[in-house]
Each structure stands twice: as C-alpha cells, then as structure tokens.
C-alpha positions as CSV (number, residue, x, y, z in Angstrom):
1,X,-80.7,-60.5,-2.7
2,X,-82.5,-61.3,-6.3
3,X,-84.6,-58.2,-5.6
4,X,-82.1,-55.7,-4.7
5,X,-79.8,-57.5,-7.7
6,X,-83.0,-56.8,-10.0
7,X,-82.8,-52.9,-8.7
8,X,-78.8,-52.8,-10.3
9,X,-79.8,-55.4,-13.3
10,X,-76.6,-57.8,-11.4
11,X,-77.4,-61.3,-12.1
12,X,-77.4,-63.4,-8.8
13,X,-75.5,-66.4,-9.4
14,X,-76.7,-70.1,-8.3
15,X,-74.1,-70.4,-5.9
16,X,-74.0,-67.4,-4.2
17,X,-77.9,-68.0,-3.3
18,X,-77.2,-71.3,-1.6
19,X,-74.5,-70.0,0.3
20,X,-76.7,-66.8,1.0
21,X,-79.4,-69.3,2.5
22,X,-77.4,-71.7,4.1
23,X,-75.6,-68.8,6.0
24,X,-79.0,-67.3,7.0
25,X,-80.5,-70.6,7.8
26,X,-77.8,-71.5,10.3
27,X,-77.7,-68.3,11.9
28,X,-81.7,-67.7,12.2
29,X,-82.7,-71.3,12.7
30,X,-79.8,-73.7,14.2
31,X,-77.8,-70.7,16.6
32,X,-80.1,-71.1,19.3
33,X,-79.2,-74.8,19.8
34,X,-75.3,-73.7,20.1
35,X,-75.8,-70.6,21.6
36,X,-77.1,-69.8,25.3
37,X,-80.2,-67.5,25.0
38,X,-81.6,-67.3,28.2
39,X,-83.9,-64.3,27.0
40,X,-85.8,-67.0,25.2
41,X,-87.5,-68.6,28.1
42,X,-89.5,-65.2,28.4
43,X,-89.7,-63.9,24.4
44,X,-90.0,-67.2,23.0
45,X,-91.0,-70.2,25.3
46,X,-92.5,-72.4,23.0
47,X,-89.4,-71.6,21.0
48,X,-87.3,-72.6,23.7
49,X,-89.1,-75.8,24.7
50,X,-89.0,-77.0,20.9
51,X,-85.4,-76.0,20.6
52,X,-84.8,-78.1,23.9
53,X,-86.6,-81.3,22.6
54,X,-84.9,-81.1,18.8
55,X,-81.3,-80.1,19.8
56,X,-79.9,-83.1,18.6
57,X,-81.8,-82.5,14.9
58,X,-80.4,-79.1,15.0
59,X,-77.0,-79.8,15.5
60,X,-77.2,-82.0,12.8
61,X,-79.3,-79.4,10.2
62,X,-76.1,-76.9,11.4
63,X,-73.5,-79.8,10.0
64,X,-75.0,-80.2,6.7
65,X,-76.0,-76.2,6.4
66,X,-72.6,-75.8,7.1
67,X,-71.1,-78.5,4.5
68,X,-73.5,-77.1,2.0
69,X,-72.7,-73.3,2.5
70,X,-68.8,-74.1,2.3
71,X,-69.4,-76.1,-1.3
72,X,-71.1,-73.5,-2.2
73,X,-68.2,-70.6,-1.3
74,X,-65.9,-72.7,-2.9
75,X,-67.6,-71.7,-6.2
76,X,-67.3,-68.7,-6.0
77,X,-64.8,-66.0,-6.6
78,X,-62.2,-65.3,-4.0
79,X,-63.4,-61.5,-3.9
80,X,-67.0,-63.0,-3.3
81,X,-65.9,-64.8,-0.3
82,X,-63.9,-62.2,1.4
83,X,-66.5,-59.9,1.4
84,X,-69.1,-63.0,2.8
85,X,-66.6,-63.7,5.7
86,X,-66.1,-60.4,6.5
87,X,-70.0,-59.2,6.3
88,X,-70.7,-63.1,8.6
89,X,-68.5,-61.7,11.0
90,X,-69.7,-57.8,11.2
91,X,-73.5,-59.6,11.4
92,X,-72.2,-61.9,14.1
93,X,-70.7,-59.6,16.1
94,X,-73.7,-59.5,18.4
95,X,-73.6,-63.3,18.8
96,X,-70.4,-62.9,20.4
97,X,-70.8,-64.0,24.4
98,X,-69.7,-61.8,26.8
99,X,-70.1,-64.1,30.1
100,X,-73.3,-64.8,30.9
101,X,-75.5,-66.5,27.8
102,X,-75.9,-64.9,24.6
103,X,-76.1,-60.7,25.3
104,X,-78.6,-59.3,22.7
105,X,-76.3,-55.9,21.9
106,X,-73.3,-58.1,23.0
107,X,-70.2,-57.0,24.5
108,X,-72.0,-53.6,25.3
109,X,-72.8,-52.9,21.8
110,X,-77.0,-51.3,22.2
111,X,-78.0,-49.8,19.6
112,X,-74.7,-51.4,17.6
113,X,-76.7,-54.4,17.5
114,X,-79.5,-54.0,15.1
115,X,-77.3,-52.0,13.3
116,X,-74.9,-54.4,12.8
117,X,-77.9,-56.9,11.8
118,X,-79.3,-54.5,9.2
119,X,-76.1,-53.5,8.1
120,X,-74.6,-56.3,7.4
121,X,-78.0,-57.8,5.9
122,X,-77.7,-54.9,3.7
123,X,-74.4,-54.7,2.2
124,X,-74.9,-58.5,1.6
125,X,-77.6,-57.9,-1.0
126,X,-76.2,-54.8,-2.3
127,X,-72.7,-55.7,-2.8
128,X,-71.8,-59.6,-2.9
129,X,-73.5,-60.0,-6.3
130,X,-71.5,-57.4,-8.0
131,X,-68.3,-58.7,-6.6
132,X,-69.3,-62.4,-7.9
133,X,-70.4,-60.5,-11.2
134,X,-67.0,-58.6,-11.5
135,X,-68.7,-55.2,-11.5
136,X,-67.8,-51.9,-9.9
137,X,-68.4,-50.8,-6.0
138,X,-69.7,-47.4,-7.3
139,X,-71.8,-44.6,-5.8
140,X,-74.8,-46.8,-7.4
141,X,-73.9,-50.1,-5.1
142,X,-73.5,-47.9,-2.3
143,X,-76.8,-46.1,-2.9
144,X,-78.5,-49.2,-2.9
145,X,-77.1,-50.7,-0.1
146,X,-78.1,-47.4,2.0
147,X,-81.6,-47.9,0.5
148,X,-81.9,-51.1,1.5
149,X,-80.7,-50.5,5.2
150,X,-83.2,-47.9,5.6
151,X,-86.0,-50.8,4.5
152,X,-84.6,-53.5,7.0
153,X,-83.3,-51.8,9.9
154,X,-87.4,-50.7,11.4
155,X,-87.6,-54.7,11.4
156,X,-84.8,-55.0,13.2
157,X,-85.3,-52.2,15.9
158,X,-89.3,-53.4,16.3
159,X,-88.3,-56.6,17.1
160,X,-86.1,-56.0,19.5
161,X,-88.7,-54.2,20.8
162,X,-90.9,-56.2,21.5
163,X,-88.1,-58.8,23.1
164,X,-87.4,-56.1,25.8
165,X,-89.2,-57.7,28.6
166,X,-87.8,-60.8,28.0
167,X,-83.9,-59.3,27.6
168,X,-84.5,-57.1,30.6
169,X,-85.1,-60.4,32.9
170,X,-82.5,-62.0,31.4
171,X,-80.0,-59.1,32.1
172,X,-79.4,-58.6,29.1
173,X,-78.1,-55.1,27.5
174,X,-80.4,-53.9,25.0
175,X,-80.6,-50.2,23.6
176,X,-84.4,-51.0,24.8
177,X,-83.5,-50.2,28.5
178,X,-83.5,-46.5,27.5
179,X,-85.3,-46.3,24.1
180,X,-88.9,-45.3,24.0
181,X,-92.1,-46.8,21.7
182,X,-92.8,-43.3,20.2
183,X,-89.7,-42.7,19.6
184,X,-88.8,-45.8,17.8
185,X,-91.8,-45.5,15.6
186,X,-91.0,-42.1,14.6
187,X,-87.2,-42.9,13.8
188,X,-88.6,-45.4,11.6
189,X,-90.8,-43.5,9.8
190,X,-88.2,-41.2,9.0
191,X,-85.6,-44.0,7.7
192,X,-88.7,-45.5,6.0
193,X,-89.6,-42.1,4.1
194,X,-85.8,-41.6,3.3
195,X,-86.2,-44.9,1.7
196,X,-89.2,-44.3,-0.5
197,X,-87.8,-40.8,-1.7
198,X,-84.7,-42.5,-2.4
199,X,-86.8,-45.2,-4.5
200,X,-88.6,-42.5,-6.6
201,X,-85.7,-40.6,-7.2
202,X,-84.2,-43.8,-9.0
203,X,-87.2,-44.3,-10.2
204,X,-87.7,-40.6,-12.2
205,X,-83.4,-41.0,-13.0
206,X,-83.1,-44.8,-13.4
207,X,-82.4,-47.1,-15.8
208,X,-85.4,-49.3,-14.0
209,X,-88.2,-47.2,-13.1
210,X,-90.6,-50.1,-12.9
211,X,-88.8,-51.5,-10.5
212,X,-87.9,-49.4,-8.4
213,X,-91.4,-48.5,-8.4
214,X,-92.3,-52.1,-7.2
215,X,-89.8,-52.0,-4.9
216,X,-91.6,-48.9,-3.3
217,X,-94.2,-50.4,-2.0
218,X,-91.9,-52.6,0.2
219,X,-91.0,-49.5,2.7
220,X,-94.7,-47.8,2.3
221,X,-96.2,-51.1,3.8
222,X,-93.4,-51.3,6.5
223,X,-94.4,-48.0,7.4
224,X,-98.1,-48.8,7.7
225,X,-97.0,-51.5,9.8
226,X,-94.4,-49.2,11.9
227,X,-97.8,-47.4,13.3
228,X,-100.5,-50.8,13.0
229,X,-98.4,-53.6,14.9
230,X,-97.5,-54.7,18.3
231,X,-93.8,-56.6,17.8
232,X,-94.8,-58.4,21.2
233,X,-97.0,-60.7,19.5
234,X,-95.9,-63.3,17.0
235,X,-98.5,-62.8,14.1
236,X,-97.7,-59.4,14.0
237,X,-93.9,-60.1,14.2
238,X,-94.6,-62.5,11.3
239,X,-96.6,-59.9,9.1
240,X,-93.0,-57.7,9.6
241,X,-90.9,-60.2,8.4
242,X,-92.8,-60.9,5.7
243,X,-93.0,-57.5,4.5
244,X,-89.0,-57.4,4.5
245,X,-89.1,-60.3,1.9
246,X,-90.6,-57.8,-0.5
247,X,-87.9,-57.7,-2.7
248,X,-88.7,-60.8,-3.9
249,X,-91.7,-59.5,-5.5
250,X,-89.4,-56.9,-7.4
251,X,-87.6,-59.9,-8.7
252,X,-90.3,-61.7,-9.7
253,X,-91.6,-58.7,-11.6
254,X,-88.0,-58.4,-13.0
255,X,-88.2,-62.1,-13.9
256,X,-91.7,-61.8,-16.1
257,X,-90.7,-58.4,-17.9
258,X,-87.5,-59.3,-18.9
C-alpha cells in the first residue's frame, strides 16, 4: 500500500495501515484456526499440526486483530470504510464454505478465486488511500490498480499451483484440475510484461519516473522467478512472496528522496 501510494504521491495515513495489517493478519494467519482446511494436512502439514497445537493462541491473536482493526476503521472516513468492507468481502469470497471444509475456488468459483485474491489485494492499495485522502477515482487510480493486479496475480495463480495435489485429495475445486504448468507460466509472463510496459510508460509520461522505475524491477524479478521456481516447495514459495513485497522498496526510495 505505501509503495503503490508512492506511485500516485497519496499519503497513506496511520490508520488505514493498521487496519490494512490487522485485516491481512487475520485473514493470512488466524483463518485457518476458524476455518476447516482439510487441503492442509497434504500442502501444509507442519502448518497444520502447529495450527492444531496453538488454536487456542490463535483465536485469541483473531480477538485482539479484530478489536485493533475496528479502532482503527473507526478513524477513518466513512468512504474509506465502505470501500474496505466491500473489497474484505470480494477477497473473502473464496473463504466462503460450500459444505465440506473450506473449498479453495469456493462455491465453484476456479479460476474466480485467485482472481478475487489478487483483485481485491489490488484495488486495496490502489484505491483505499485516495478515498481516505479525499482524492479522485480517475483513469490514474484505475491504471494503477490494473498495474498492480498484473504484479500480484502470478503469485497467486503459482501458489495455487503448487497446492494442487493437496486440493485434489481433499476434493477440493481448483482451476488446477484442468490448468497446465506451461501454460500458467506463460500467462504470467504475459500479465508480468503488460506490467513492466505499463511501468515504463508512466515512467517516460509520469510525474514520478524514478519510481516507477523502482517499481519495475518488482514484476521483472517475478518474472525470473515465474520460469526459476517450483511453488511446491516452501523456500521457493517464500522467495515469491517476498518479491510481491517489493513495493515497499519503491516507498522507501520515495521516503529518502523526498
């Protein structure tokens, strides 16, 4: 969010970050102790066990995550929370149980689901900090927004990938079932190339060329890793995830040359 705020030179307000992180945090770390995921116990087994032995400290982080975020929506403006309910609820949607445990692509959704995830991932950085700033949802917003959902969405769609064993013995109904590994990389590499010509077009017409310049390097080194990793195994998963956090290198130059 401070990265892609840097991009549109939108301050990111104090408030809105906690609520950001406490949203994420509860959602990535604490939904597996209130959710069935029965895919686990093949992707993820240590995962599982240590989820098993701490649920109790989990259900407790989810409280006070919960308390915190909710403090920290009350600070903001109304518009601001709309848009962060609304956005919670479109990346949710594949949370949603549809009988048996936790269906990854739930309620039928496939290939809804990392869309959904990226999406709404997306549009959260782009968007909520120029509603909270009072700005304009212009062609710019937008623009960014589609830039950055080009960035995250390979992520999204590699890890999935590499869960498809463990989601195909858990019944579970993945767009994985009839996707294919070259196929995936190349669809990447496309959405990844869109976003670097989209970055050094704003670069070349921008207001922020440095930037944008930084930000670059963010979808050239998830391509590398779009053709150099195996998502099945969790240093490489790691690596990916850790690339996506890029941004916060554009806001850090951001920070130092302003």
């Amino acid at each position: 969010m401070l990265g892609t705020g840097a991009l549109g030179d939108v301050p990111v307000s104090s408030p809105l970050l906690l609520a950001a992180f406490c949203g994420a945090a509860v959602v990535y770390g604490v939904d597996r102790a209130v959710v069935a995921a029965p895919e686990d116990a093949w992707n993820r087994p240590g995962r599982a066990r240590w989820m098993k032995a701490h649920r109790t400290w989990l259900y407790v982080e989810a409280v006070v995550l919960s308390i915190a975020g909710g403090l920290a929506l009350s600070a903001l403006a109304p518009a601001t929370v709309a848009w962060s309910v609304g956005l919670a609820g479109l990346g949710g949607l594949h949370l949603a149980s549809g009988g048996t445990g936790r269906p990854v692509g739930g309620l039928g959704m496939g290939i809804g689901k990392p869309l959904v995830v990226a999406g709404a991932w997306a549009l959260g950085a782009a968007i909520l900090p120029v509603v909270e700033a009072g700005g304009a949802l212009d062609a710019t917003v937008w623009g960014v927004a589609g830039y950055r959902f080009l960035f995250v969405l390979p992520n999204v769609l590699l890890s999935d990938w590499g869960d498809r064993a463990g989601d195909r013995a858990a019944g579970l109904a993945s767009w994985t079932r009839w996707g294919t590994e070259r196929g995936l990389r190349w669809a990447s590499t496309v959405m990844l190339v869109g976003a670097m010509t989209g970055a050094v077009g704003a670069s070349w017409w921008g207001t922020r060329p440095l930037l944008w310049g930084v930000d670059a390097v963010g979808p050239l080194l998830m391509l590398g890793a779009v053709w150099g990793v195996d998502p099945q195994r969790s240093a490489h998963r790691f690596l990916l995830d850790a690339i996506v956090a890029w941004p916060g290198v554009t806001a850090l130059v951001a920070a130092f040359a302003s």
